[in-house]
DSSP file (Angstrom, degrees, kcal/mol; ACC not computed):
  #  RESIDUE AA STRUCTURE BP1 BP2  ACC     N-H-->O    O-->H-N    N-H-->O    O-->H-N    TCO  KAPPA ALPHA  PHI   PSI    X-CA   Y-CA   Z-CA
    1    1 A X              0   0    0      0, 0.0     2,-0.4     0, 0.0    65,-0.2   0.000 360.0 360.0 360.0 126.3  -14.6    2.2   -2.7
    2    2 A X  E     -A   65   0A   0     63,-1.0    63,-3.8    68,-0.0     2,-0.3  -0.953 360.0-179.3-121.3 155.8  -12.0    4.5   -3.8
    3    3 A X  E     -A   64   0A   0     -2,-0.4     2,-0.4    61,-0.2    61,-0.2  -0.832   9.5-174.3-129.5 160.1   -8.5    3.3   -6.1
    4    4 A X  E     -A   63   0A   0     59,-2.7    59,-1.7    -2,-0.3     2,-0.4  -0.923  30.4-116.3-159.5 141.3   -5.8    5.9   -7.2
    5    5 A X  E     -A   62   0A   0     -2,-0.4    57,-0.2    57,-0.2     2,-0.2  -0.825  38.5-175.4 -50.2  93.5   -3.4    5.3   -9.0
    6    6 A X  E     -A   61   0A   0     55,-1.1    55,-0.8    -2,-0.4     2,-0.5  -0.502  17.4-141.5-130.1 157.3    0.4    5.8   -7.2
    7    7 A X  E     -A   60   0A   0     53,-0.2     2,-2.3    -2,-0.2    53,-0.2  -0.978  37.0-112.0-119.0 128.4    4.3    5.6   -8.2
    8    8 A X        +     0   0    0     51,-3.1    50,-1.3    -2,-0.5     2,-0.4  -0.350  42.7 160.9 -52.6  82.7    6.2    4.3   -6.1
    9    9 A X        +     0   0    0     -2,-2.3    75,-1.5    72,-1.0     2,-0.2  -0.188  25.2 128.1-154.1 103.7    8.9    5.8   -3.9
   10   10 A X        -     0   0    0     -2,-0.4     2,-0.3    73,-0.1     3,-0.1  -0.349  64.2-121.2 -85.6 179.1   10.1    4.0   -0.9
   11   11 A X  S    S+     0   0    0     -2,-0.2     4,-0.2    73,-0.2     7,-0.1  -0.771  93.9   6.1-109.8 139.6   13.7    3.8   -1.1
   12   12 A X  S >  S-     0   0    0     -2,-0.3     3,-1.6     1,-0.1     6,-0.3   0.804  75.6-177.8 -10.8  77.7   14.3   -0.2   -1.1
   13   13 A X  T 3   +     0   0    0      1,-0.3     6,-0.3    -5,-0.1    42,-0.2   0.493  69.9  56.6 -13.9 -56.9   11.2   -1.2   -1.2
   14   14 A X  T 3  S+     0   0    0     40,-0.1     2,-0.4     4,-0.1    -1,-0.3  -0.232  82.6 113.3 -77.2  27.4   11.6   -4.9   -1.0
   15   15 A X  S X> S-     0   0    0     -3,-1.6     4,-1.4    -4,-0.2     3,-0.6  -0.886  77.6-127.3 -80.7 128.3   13.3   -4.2    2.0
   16   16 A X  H 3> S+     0   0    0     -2,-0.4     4,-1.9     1,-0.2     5,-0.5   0.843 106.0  65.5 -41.8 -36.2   11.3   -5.6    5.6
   17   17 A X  H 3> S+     0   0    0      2,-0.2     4,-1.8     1,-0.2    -1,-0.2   0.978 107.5  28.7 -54.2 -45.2   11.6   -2.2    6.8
   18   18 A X  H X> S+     0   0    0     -3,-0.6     4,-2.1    -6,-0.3     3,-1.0   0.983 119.1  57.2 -64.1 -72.4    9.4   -0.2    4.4
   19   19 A X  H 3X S+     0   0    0     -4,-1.4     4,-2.6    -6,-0.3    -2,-0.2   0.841 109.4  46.6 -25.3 -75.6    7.2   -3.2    3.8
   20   20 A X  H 3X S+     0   0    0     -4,-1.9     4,-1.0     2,-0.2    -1,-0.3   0.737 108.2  52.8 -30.0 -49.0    6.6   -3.3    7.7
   21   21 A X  H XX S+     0   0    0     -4,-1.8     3,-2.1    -3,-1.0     4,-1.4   0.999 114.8  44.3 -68.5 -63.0    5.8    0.6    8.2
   22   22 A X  H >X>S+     0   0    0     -4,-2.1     4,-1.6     1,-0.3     3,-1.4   0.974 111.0  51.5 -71.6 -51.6    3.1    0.4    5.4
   23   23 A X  H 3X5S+     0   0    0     -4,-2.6     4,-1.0     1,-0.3    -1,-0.3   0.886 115.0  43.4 -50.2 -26.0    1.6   -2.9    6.6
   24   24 A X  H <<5S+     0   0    0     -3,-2.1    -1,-0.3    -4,-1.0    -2,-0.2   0.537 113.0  51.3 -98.1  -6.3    1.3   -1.2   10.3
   25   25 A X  H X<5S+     0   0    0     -3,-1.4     3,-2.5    -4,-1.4     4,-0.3   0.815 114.5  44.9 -86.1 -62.5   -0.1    2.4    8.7
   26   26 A X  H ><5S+     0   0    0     -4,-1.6     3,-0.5     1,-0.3    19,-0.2   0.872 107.0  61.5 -54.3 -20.0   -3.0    0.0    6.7
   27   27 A X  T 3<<S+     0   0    0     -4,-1.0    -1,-0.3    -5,-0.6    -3,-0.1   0.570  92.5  67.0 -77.8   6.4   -3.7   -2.1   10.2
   28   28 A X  T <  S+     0   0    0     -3,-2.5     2,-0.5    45,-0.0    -1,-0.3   0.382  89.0  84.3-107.3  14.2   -4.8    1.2   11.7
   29   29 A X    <   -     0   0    0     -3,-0.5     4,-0.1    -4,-0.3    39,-0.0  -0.969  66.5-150.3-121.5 135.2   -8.0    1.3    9.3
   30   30 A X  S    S+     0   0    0     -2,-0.5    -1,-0.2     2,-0.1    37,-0.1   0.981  79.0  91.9 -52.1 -66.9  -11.2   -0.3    9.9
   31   31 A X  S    S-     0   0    0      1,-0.2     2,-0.3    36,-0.1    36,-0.3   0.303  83.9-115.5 -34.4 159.8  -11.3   -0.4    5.7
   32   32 A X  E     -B   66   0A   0     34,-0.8    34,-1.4     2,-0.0     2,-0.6  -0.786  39.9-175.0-123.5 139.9  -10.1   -3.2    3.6
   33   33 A X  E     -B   65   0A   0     -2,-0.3    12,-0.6    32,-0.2    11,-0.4  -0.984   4.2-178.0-144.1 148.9   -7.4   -1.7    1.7
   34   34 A X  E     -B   64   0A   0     30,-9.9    30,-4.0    -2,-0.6     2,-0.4  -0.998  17.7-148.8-154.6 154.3   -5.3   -3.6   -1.2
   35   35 A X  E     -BC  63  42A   0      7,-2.0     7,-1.8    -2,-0.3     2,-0.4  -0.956  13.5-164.7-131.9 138.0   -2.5   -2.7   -3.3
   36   36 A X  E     -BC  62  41A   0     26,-3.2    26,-0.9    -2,-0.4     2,-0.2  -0.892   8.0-175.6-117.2 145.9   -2.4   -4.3   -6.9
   37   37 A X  E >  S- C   0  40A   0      3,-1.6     3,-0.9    -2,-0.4     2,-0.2  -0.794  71.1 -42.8-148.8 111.3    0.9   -4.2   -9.0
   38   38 A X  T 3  S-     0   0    0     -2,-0.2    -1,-0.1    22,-0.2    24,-0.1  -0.498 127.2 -16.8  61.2-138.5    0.1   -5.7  -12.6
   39   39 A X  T 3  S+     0   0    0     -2,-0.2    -1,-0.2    -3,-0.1     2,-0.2   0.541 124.1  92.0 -62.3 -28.3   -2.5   -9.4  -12.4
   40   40 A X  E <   +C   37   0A   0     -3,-0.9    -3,-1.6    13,-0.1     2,-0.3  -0.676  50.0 169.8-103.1 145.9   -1.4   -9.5   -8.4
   41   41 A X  E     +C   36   0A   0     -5,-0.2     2,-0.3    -2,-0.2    -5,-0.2  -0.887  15.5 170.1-114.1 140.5   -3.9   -7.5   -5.6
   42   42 A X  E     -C   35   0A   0     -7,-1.8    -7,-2.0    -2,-0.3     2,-0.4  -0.951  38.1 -92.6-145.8 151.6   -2.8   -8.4   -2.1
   43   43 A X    >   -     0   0    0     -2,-0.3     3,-1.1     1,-0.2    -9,-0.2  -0.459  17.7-146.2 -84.8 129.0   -3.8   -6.9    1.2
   44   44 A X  T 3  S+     0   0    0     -2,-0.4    -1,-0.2   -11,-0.4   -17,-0.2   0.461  94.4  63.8 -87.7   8.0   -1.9   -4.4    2.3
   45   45 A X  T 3  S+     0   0    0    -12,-0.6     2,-1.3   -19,-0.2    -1,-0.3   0.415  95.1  87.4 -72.5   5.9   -2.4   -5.5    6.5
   46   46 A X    <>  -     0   0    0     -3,-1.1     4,-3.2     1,-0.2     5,-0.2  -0.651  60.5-174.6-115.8 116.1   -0.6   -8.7    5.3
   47   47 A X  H  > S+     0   0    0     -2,-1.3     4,-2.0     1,-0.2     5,-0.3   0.821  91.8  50.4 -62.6 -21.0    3.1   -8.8    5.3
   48   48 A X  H  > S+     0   0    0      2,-0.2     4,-2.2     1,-0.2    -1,-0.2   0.902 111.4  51.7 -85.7 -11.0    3.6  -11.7    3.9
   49   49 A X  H  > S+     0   0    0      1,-0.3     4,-1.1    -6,-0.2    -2,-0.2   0.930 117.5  42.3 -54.0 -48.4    1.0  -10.4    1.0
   50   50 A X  H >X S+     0   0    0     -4,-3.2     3,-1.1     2,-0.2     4,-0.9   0.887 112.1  52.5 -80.1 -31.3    3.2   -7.2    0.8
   51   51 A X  H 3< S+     0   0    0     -4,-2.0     3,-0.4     1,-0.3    -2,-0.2   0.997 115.3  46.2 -83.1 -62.8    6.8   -9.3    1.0
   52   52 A X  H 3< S+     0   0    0     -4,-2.2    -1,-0.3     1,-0.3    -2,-0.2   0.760  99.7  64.3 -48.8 -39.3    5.4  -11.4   -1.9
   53   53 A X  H << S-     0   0    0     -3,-1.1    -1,-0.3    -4,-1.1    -2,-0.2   0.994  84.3-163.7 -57.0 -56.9    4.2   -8.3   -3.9
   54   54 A X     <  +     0   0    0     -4,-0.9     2,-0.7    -3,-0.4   -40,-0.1   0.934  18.3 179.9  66.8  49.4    8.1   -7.3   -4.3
   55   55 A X        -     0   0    0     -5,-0.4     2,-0.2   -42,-0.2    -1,-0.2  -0.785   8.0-157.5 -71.2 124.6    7.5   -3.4   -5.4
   56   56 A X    >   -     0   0    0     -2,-0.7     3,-0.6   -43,-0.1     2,-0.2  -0.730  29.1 -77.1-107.5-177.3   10.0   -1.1   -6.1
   57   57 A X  T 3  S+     0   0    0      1,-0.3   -48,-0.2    -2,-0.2     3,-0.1  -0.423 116.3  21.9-103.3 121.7   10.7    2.4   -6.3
   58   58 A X  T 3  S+     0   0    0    -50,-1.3     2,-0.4     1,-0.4    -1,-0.3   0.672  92.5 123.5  96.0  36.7    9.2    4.0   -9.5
   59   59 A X    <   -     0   0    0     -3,-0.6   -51,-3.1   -51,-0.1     2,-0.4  -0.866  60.3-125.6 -94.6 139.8    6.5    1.1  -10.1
   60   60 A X  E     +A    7   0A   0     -2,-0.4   -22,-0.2   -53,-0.2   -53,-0.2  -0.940  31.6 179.5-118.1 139.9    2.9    2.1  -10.4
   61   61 A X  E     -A    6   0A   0    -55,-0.8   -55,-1.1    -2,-0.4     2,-0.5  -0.583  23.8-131.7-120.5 177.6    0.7    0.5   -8.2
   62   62 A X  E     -AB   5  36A   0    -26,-0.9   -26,-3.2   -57,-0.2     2,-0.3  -0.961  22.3-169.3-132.6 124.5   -3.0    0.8   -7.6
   63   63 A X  E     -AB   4  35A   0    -59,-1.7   -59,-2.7    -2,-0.5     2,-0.4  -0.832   4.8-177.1-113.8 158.7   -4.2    1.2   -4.2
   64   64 A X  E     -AB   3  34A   0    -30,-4.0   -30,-9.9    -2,-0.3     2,-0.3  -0.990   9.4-162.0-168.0 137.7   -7.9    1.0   -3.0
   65   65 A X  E     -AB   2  33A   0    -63,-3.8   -63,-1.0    -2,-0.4     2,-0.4  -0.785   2.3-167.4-116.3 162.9   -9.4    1.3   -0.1
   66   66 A X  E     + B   0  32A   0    -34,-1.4   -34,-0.8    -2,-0.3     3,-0.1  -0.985  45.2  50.9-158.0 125.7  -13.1    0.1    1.2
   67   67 A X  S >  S-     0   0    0     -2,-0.4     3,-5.3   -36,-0.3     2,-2.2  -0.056  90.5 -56.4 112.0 146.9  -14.8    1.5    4.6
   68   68 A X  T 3  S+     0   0    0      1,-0.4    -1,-0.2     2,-0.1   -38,-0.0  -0.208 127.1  41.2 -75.1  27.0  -15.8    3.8    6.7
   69   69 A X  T 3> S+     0   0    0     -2,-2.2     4,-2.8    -3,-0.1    -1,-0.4  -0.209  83.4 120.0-125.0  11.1  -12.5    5.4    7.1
   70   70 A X  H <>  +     0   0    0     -3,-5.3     4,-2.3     1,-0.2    -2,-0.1   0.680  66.3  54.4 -51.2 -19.8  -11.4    5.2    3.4
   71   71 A X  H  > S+     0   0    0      2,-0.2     4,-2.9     1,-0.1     5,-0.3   0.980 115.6  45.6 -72.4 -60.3  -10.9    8.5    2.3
   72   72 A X  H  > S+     0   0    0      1,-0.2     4,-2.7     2,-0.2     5,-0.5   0.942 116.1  45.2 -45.7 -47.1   -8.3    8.8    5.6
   73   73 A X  H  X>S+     0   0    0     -4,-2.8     4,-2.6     1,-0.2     5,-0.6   0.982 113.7  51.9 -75.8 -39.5   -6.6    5.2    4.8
   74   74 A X  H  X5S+     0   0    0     -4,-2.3     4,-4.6    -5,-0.3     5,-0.3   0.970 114.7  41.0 -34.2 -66.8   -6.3    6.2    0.7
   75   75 A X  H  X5S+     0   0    0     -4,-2.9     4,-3.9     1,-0.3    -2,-0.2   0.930 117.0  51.5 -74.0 -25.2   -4.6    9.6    1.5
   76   76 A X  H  X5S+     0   0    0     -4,-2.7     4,-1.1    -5,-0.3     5,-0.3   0.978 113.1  41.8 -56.3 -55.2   -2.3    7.9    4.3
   77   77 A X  H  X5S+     0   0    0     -4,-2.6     4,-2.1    -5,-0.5     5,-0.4   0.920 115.3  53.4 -65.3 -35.3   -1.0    5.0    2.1
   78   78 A X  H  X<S+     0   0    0     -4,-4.6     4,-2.1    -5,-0.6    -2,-0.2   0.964 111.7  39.9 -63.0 -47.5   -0.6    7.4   -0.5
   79   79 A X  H >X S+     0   0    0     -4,-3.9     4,-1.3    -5,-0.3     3,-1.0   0.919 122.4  48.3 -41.8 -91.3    1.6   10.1    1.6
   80   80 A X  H 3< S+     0   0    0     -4,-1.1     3,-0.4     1,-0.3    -2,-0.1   0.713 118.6  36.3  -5.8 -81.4    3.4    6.7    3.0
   81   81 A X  H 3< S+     0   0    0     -4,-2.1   -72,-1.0    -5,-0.3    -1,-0.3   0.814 126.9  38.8 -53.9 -44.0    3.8    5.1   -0.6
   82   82 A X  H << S+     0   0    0     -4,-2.1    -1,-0.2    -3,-1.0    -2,-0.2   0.697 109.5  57.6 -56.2 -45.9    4.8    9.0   -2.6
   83   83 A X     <        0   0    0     -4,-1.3    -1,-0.1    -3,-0.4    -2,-0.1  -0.525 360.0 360.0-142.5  72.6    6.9   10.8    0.0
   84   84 A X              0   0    0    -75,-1.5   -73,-0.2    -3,-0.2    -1,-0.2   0.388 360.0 360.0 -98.8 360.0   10.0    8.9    1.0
């Protein structure tokens, strides 16, 4: 398993749009990938998991990835999550 630590910055965040793109970059990994922000983890192929998280832009989140493509799905959700 690997977790890293991330700041957020999407530009509206709780926006469907954003939300949407990162849930369809984490469905393209075999690996179980979750994103925690404070007590909540939710998994980030689930929209309604991400809607519900409600991140925004300069939040640190910790995302963590599990599976035989993890190293790939980490640095991809990180790019995604970093450089918007």
């Amino acid at each position: 398993m690997i977790t890293k630590d991330v700041t957020i910055d999407i530009k509206q965040a709780t926006d469907a749009s954003p939300v949407a793109k990162c849930v369809q970059l984490a469905s393209q990994f075999k690996s179980k990938i979750y994103i925690e922000n404070g007590a909540t983890k939710v998994n980030a192929k689930s929209i309604m998991g991400m809607m519900a998280l409600g991140i925004l832009s300069g939040e640190e989140v910790k995302v963590s990835a599990e599976g035989d493509d993890e190293q790939n799905a980490i640095d991809t959700m990180v790019n995604y999550l970093t450089a918007n």
